[in-house]
PyMOL Python script that loads the backbone (N, CA, C, O; Angstrom):
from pymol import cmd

cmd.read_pdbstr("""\
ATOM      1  N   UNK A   1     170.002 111.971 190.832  1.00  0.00           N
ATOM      2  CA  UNK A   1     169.350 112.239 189.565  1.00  0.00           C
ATOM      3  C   UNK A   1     169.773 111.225 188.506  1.00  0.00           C
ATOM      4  O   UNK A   1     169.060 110.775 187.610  1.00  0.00           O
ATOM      5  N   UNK A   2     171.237 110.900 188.792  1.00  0.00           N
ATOM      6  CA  UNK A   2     171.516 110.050 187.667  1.00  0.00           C
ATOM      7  C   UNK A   2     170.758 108.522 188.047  1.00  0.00           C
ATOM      8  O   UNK A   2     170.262 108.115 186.997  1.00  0.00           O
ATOM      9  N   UNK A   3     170.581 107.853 188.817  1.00  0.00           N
ATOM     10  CA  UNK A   3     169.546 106.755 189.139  1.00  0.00           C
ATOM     11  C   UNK A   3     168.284 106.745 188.691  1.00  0.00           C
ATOM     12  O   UNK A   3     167.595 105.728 188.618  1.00  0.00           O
ATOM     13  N   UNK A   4     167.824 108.199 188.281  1.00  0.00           N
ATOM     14  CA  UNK A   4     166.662 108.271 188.044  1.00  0.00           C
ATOM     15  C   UNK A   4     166.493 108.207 186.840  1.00  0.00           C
ATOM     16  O   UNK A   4     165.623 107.439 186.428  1.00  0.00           O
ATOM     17  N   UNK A   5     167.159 108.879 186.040  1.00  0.00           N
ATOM     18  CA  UNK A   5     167.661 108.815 184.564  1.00  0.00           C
ATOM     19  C   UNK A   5     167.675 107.637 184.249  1.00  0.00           C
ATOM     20  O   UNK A   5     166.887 107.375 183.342  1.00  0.00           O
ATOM     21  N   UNK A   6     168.323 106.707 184.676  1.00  0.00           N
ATOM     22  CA  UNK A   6     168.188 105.245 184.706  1.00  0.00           C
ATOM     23  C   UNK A   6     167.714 104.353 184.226  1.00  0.00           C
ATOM     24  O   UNK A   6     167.885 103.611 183.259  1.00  0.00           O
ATOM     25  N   UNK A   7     166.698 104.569 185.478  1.00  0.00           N
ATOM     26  CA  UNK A   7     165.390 104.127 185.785  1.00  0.00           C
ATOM     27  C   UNK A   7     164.247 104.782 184.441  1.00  0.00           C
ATOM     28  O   UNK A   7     163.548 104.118 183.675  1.00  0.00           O
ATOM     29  N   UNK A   8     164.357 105.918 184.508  1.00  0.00           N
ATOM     30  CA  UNK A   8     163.295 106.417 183.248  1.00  0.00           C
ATOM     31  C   UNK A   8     163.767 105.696 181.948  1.00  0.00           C
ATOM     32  O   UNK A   8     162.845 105.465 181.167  1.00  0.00           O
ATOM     33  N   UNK A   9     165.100 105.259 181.518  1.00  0.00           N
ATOM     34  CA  UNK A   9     165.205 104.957 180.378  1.00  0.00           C
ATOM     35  C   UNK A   9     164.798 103.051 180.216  1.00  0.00           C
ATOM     36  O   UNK A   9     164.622 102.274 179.277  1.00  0.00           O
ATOM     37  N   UNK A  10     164.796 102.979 181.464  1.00  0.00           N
ATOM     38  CA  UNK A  10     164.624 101.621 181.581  1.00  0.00           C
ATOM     39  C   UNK A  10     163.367 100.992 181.211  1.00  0.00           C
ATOM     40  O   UNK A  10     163.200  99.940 180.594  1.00  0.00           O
ATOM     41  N   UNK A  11     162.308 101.988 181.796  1.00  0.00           N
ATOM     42  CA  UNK A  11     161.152 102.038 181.763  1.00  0.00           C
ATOM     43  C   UNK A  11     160.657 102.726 180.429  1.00  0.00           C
ATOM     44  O   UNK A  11     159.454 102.964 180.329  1.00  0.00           O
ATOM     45  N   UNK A  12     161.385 103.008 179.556  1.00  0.00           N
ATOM     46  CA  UNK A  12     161.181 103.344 178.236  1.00  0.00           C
ATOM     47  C   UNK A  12     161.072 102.369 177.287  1.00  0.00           C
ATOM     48  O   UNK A  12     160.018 102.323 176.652  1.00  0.00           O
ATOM     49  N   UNK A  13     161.997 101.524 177.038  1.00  0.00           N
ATOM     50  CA  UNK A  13     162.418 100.424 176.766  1.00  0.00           C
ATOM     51  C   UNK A  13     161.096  99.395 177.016  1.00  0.00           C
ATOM     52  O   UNK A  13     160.234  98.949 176.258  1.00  0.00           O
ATOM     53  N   UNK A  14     161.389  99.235 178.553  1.00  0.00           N
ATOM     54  CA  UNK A  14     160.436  97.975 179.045  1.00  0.00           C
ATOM     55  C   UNK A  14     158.868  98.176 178.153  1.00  0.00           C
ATOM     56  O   UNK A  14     158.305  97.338 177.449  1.00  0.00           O
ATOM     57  N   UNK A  15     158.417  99.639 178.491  1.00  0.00           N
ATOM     58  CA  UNK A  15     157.108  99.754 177.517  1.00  0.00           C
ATOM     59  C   UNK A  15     156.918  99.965 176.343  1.00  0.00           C
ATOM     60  O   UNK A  15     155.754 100.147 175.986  1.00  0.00           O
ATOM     61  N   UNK A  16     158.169 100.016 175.200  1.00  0.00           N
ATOM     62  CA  UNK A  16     158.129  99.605 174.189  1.00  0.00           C
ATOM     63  C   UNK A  16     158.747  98.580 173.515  1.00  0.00           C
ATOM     64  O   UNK A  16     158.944  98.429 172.309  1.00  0.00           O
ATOM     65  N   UNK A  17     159.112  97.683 174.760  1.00  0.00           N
ATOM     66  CA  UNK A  17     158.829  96.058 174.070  1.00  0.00           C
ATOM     67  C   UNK A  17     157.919  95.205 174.641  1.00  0.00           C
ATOM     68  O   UNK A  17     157.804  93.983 174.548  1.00  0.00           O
ATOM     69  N   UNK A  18     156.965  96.452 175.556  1.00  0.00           N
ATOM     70  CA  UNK A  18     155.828  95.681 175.673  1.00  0.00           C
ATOM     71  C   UNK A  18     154.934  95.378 175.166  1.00  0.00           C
ATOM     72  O   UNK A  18     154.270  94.342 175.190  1.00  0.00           O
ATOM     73  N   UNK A  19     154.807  96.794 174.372  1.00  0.00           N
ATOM     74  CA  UNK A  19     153.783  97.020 172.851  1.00  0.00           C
ATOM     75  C   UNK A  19     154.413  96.499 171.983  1.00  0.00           C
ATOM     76  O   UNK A  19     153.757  96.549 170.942  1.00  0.00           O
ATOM     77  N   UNK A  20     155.874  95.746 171.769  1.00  0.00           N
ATOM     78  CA  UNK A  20     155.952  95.319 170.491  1.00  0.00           C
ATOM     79  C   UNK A  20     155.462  93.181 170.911  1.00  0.00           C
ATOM     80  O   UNK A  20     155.361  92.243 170.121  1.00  0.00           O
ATOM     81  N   UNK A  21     155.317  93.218 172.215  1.00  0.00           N
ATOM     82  CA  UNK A  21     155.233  92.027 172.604  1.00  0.00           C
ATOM     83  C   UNK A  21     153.622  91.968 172.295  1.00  0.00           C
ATOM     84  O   UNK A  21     153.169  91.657 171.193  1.00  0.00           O
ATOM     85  N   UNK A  22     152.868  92.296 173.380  1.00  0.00           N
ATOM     86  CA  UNK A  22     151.378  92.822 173.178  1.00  0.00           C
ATOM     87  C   UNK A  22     150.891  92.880 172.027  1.00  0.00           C
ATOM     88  O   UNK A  22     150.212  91.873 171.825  1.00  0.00           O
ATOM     89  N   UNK A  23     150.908  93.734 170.960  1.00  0.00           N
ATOM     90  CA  UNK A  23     150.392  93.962 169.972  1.00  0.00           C
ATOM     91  C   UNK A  23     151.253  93.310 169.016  1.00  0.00           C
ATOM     92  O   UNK A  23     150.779  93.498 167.895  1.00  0.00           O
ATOM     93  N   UNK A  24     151.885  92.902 168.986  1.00  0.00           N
ATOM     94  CA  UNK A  24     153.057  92.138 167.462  1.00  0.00           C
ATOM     95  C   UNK A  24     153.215  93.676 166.798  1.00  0.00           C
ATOM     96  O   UNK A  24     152.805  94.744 167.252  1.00  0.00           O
ATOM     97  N   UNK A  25     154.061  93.365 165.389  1.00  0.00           N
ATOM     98  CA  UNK A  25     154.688  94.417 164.755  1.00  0.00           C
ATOM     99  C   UNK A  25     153.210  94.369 164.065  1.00  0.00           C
ATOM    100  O   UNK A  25     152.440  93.430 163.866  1.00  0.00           O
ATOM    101  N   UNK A  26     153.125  95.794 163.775  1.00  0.00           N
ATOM    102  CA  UNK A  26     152.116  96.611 162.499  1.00  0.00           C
ATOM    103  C   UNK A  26     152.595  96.905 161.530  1.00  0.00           C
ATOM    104  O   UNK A  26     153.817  97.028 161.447  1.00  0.00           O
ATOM    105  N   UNK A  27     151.907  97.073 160.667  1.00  0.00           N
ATOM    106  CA  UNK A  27     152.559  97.766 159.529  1.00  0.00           C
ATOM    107  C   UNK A  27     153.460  98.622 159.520  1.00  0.00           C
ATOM    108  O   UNK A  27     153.430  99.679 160.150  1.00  0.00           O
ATOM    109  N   UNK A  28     154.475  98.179 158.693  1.00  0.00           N
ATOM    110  CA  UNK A  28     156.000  98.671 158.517  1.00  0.00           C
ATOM    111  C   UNK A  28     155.921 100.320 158.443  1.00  0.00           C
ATOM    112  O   UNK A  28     156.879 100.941 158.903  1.00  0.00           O
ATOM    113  N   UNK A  29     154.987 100.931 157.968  1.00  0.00           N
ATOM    114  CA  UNK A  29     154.602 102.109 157.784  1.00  0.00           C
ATOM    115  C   UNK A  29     154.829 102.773 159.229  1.00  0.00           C
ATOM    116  O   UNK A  29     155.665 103.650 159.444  1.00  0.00           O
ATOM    117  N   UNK A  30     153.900 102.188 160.251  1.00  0.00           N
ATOM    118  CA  UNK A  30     154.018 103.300 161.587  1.00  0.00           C
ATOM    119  C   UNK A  30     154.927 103.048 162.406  1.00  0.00           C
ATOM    120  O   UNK A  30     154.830 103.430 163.572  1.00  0.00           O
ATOM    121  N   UNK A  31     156.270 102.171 161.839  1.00  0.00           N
ATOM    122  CA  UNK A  31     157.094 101.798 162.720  1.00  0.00           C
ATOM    123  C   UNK A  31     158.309 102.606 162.268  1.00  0.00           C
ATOM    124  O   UNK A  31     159.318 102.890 162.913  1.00  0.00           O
ATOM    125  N   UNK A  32     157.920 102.964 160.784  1.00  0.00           N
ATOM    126  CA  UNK A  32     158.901 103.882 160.049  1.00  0.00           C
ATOM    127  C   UNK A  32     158.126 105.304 160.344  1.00  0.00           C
ATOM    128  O   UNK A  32     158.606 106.168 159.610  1.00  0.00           O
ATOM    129  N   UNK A  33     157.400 105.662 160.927  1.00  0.00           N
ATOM    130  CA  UNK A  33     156.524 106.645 161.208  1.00  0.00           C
ATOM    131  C   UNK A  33     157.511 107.286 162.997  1.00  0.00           C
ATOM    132  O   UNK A  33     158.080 108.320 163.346  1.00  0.00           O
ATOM    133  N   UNK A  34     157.287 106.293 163.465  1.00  0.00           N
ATOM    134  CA  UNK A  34     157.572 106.338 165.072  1.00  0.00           C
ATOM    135  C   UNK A  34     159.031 106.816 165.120  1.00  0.00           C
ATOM    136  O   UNK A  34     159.485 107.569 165.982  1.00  0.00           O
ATOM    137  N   UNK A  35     159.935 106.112 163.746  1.00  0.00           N
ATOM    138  CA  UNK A  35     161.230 106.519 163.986  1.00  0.00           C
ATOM    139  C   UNK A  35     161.620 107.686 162.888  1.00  0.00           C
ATOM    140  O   UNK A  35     162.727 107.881 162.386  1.00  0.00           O
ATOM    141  N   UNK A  36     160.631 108.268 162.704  1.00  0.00           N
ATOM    142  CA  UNK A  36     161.119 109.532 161.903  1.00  0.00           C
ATOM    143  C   UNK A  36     160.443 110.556 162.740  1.00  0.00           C
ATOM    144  O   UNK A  36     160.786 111.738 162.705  1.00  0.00           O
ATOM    145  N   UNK A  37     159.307 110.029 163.630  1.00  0.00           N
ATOM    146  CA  UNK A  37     159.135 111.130 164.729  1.00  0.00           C
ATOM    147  C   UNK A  37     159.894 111.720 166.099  1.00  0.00           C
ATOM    148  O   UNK A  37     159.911 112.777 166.730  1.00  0.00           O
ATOM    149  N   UNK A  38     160.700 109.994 166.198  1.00  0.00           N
ATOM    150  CA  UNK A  38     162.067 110.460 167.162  1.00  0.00           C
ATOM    151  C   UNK A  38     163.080 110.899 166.911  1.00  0.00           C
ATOM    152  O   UNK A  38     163.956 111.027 167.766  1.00  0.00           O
ATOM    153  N   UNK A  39     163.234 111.263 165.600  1.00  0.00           N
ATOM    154  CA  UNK A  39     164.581 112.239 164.622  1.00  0.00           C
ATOM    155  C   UNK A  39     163.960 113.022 164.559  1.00  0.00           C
ATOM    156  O   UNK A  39     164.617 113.934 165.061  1.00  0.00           O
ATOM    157  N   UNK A  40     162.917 113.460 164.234  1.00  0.00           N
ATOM    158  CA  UNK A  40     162.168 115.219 164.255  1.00  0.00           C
ATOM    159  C   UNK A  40     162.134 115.345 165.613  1.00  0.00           C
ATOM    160  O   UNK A  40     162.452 116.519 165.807  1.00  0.00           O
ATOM    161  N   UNK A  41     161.832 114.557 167.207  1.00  0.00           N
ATOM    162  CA  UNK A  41     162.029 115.241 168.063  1.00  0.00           C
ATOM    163  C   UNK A  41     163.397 115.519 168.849  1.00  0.00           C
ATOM    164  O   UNK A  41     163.530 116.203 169.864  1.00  0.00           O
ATOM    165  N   UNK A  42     164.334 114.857 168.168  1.00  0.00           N
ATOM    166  CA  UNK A  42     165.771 114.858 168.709  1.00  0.00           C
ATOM    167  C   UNK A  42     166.544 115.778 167.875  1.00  0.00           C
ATOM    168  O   UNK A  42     167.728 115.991 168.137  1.00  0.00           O
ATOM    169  N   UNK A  43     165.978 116.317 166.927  1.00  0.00           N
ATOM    170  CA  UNK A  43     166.586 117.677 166.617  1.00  0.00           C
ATOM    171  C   UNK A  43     165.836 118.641 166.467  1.00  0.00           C
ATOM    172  O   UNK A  43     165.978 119.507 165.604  1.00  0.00           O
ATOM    173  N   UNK A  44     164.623 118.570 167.612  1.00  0.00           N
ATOM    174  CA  UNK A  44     163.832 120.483 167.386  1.00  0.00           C
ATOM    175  C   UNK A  44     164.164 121.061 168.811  1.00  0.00           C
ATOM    176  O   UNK A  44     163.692 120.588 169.845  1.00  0.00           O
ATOM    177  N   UNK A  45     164.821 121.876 168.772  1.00  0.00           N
ATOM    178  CA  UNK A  45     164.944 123.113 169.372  1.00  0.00           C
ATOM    179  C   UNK A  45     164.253 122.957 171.152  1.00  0.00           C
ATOM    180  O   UNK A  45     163.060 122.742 171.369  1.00  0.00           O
ATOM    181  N   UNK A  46     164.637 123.017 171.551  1.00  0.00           N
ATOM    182  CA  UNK A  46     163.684 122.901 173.284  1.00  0.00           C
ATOM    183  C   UNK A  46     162.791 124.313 173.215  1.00  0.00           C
ATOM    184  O   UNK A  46     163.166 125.446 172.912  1.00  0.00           O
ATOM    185  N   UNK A  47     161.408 123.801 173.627  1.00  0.00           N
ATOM    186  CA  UNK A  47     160.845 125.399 173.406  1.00  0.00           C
ATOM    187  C   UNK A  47     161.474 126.229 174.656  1.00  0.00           C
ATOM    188  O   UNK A  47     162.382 125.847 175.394  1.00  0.00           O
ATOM    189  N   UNK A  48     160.817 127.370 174.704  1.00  0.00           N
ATOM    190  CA  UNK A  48     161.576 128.462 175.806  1.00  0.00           C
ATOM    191  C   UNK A  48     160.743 128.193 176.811  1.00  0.00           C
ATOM    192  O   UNK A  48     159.554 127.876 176.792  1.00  0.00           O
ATOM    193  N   UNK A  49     161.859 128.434 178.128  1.00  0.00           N
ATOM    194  CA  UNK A  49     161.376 127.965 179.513  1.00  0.00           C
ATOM    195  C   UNK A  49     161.300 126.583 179.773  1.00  0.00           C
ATOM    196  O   UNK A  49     160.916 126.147 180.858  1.00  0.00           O
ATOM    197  N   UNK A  50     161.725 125.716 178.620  1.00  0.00           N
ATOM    198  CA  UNK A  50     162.273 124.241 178.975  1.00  0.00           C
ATOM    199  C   UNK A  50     163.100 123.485 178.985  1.00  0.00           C
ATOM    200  O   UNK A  50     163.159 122.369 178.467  1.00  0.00           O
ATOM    201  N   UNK A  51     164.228 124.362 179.932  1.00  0.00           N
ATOM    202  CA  UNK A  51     165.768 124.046 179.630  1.00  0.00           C
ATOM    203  C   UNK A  51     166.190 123.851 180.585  1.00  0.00           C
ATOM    204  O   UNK A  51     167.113 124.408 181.181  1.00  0.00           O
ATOM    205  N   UNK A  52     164.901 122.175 181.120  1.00  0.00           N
ATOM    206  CA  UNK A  52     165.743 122.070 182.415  1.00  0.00           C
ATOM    207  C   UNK A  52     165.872 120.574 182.421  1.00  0.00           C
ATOM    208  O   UNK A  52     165.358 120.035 181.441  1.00  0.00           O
ATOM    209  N   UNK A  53     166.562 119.606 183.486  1.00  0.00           N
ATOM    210  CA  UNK A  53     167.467 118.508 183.649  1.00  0.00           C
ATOM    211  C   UNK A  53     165.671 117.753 182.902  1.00  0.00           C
ATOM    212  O   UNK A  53     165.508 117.359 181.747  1.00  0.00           O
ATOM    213  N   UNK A  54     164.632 117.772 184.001  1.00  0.00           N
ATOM    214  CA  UNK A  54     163.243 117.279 183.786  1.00  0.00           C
ATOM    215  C   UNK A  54     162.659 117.231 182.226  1.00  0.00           C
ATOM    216  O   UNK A  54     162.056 116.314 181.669  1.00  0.00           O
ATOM    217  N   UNK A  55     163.008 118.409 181.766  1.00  0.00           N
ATOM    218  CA  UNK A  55     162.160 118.084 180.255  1.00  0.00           C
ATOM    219  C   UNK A  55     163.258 117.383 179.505  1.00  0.00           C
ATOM    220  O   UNK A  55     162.842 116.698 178.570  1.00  0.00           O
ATOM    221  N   UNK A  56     164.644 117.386 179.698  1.00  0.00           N
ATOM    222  CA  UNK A  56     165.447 116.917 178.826  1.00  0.00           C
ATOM    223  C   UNK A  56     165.335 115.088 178.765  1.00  0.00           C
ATOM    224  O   UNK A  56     165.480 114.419 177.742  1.00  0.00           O
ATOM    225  N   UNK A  57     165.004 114.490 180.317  1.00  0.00           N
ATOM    226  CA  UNK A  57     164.508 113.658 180.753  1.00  0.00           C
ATOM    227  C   UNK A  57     163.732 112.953 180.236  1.00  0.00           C
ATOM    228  O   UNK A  57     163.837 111.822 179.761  1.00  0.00           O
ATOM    229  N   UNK A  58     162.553 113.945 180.368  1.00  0.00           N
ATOM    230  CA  UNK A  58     161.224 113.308 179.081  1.00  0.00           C
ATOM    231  C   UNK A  58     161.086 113.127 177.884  1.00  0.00           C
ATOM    232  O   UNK A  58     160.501 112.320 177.163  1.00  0.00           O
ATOM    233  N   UNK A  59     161.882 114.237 177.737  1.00  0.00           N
ATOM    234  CA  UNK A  59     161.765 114.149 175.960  1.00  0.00           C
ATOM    235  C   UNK A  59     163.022 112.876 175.193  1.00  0.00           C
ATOM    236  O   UNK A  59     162.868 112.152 174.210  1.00  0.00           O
ATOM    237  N   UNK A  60     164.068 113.002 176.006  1.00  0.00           N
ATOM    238  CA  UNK A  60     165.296 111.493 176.006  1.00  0.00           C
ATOM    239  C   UNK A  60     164.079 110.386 176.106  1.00  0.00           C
ATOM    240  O   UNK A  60     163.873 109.675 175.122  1.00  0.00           O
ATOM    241  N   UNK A  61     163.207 110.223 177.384  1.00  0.00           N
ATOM    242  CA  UNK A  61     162.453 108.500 177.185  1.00  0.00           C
ATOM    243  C   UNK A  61     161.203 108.834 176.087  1.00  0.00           C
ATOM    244  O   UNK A  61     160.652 107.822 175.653  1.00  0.00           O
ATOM    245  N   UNK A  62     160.762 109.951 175.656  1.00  0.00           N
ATOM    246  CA  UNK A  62     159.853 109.686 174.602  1.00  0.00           C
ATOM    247  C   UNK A  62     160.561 109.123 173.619  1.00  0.00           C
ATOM    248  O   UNK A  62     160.123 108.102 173.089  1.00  0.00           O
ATOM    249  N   UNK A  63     161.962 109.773 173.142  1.00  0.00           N
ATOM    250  CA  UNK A  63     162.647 109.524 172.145  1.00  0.00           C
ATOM    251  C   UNK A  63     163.141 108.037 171.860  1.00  0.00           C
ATOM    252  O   UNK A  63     163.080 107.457 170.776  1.00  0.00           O
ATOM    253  N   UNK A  64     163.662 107.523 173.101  1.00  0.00           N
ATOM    254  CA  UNK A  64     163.959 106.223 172.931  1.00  0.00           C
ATOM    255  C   UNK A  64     163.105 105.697 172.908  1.00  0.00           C
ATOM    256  O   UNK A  64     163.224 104.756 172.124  1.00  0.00           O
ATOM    257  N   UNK A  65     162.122 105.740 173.383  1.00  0.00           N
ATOM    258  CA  UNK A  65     160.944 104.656 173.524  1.00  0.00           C
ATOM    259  C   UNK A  65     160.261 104.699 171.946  1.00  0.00           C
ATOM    260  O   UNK A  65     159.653 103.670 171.649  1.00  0.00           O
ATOM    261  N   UNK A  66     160.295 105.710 170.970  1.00  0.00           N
ATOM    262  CA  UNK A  66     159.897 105.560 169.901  1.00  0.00           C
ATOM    263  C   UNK A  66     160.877 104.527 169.432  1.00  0.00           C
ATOM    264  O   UNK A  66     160.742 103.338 169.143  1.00  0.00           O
ATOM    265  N   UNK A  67     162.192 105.567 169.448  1.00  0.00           N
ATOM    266  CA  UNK A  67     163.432 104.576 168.429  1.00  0.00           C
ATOM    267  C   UNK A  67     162.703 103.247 168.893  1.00  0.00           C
ATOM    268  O   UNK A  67     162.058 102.693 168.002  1.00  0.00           O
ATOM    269  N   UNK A  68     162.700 102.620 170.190  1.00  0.00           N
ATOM    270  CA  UNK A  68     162.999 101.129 170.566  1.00  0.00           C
ATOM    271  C   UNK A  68     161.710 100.634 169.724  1.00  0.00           C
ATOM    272  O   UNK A  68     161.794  99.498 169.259  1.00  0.00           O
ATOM    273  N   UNK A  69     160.468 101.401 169.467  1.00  0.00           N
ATOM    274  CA  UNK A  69     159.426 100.399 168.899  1.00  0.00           C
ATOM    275  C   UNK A  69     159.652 100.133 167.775  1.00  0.00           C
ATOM    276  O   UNK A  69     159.674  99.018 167.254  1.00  0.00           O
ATOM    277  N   UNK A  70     159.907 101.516 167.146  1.00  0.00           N
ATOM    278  CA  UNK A  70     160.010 101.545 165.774  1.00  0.00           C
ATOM    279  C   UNK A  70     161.000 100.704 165.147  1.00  0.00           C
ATOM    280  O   UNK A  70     160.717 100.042 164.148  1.00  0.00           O
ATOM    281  N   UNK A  71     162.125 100.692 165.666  1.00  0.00           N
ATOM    282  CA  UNK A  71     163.431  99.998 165.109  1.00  0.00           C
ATOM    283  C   UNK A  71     162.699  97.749 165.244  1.00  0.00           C
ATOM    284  O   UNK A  71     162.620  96.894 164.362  1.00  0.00           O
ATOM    285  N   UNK A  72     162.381  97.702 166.667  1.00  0.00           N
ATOM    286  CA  UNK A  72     162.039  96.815 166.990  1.00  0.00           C
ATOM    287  C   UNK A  72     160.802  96.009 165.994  1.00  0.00           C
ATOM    288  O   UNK A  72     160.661  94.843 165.625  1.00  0.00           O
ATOM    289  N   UNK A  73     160.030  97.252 165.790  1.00  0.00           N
ATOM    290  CA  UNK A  73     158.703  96.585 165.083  1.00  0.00           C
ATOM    291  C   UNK A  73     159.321  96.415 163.530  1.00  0.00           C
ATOM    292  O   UNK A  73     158.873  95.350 163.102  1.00  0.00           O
ATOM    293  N   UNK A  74     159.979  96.905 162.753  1.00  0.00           N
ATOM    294  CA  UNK A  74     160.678  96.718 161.503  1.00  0.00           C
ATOM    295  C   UNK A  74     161.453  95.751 161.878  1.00  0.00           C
ATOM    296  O   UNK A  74     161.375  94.971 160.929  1.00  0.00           O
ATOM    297  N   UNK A  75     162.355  95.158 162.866  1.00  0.00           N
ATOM    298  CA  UNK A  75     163.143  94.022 162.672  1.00  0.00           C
ATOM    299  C   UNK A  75     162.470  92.695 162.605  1.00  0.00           C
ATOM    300  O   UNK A  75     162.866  91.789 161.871  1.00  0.00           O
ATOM    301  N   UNK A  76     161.575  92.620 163.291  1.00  0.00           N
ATOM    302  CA  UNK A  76     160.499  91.759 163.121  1.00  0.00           C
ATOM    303  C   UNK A  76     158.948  92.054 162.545  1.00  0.00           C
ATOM    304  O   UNK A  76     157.817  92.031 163.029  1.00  0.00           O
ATOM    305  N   UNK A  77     159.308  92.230 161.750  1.00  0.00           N
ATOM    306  CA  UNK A  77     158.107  92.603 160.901  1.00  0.00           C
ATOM    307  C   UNK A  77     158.238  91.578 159.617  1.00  0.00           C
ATOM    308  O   UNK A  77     159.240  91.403 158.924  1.00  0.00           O
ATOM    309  N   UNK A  78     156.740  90.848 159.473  1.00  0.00           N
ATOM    310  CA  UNK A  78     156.444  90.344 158.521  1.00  0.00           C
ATOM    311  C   UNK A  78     155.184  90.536 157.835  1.00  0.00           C
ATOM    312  O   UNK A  78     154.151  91.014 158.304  1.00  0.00           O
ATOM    313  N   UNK A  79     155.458  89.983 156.337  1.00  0.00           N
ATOM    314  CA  UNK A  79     154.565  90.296 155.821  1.00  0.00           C
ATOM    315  C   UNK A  79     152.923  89.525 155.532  1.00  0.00           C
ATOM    316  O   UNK A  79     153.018  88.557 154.778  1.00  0.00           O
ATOM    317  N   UNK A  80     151.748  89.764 155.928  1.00  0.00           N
ATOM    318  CA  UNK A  80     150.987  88.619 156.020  1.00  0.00           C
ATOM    319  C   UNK A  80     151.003  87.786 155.030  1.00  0.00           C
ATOM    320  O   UNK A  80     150.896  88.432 153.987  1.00  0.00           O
ATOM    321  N   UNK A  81     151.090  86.569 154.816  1.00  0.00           N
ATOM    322  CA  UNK A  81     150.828  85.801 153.790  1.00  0.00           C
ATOM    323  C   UNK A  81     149.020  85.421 153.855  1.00  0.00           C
ATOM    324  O   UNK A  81     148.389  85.469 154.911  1.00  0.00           O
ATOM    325  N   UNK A  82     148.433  85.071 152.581  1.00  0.00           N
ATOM    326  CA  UNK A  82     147.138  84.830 152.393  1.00  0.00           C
ATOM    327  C   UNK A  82     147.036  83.324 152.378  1.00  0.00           C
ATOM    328  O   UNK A  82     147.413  82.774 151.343  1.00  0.00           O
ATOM    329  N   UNK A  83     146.605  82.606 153.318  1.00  0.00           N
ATOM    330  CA  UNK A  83     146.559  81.158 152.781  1.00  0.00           C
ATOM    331  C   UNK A  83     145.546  81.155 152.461  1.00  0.00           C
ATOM    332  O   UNK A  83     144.593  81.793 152.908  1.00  0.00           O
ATOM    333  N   UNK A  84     145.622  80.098 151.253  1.00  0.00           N
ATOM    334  CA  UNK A  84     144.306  79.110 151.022  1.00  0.00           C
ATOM    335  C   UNK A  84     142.986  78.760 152.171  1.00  0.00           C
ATOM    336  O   UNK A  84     143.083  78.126 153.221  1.00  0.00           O
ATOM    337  N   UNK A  85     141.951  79.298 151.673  1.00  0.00           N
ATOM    338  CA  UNK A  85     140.514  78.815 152.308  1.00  0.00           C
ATOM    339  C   UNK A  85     140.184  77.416 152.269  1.00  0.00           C
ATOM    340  O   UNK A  85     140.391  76.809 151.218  1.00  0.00           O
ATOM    341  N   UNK A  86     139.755  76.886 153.147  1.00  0.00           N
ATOM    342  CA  UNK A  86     139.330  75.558 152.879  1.00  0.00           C
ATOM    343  C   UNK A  86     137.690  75.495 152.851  1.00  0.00           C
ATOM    344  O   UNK A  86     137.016  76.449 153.240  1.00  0.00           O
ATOM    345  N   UNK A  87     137.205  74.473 152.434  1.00  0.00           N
ATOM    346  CA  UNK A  87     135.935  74.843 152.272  1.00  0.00           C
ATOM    347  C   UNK A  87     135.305  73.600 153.628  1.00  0.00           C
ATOM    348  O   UNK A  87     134.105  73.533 153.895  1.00  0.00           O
TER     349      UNK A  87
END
""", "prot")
cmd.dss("prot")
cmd.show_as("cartoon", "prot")
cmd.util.cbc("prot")
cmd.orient("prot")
């Protein structure tokens, strides 16, 4: 189980620096969005009847995989600049 754990967090990671590779950073907004949704899900309560190794599992790589975008897409995040039109 612990290999697997692993492996899931690995694969958490990998697909959220794939989307930060893929898509570049977005607006600073949903990256500060993503990581205030993985602090609201890392401290609510497990609902009942899901108190097992599996959901703790999932809900650990949802969690990181937010932190990793969110943190990721704010470290590199810039702001567009407007250049000059040429005619």
């Amino acid at each position: 189980m612990q290999n697997l754990a692993i492996l899931a967090y690995l694969l958490a990671i990998g697909i959220a620096v794939y989307l930060l590779r893929h898509f570049r950073s977005l607006a600073w907004y949903w990256h500060g969005l993503a990581i205030a949704a993985a602090v609201g899900i890392a401290l609510m309560p497990n609902p009942l009847g899901w108190n097992t190794p599996a959901s703790d599992l999932a809900f650990g790589c949802v969690i990181l995989m937010l932190l990793v975008w969110g943190l990721g897409g704010l470290m590199f995040w810039q702001p567009h600049e407007h250049k000059p039109k040429h005619a």
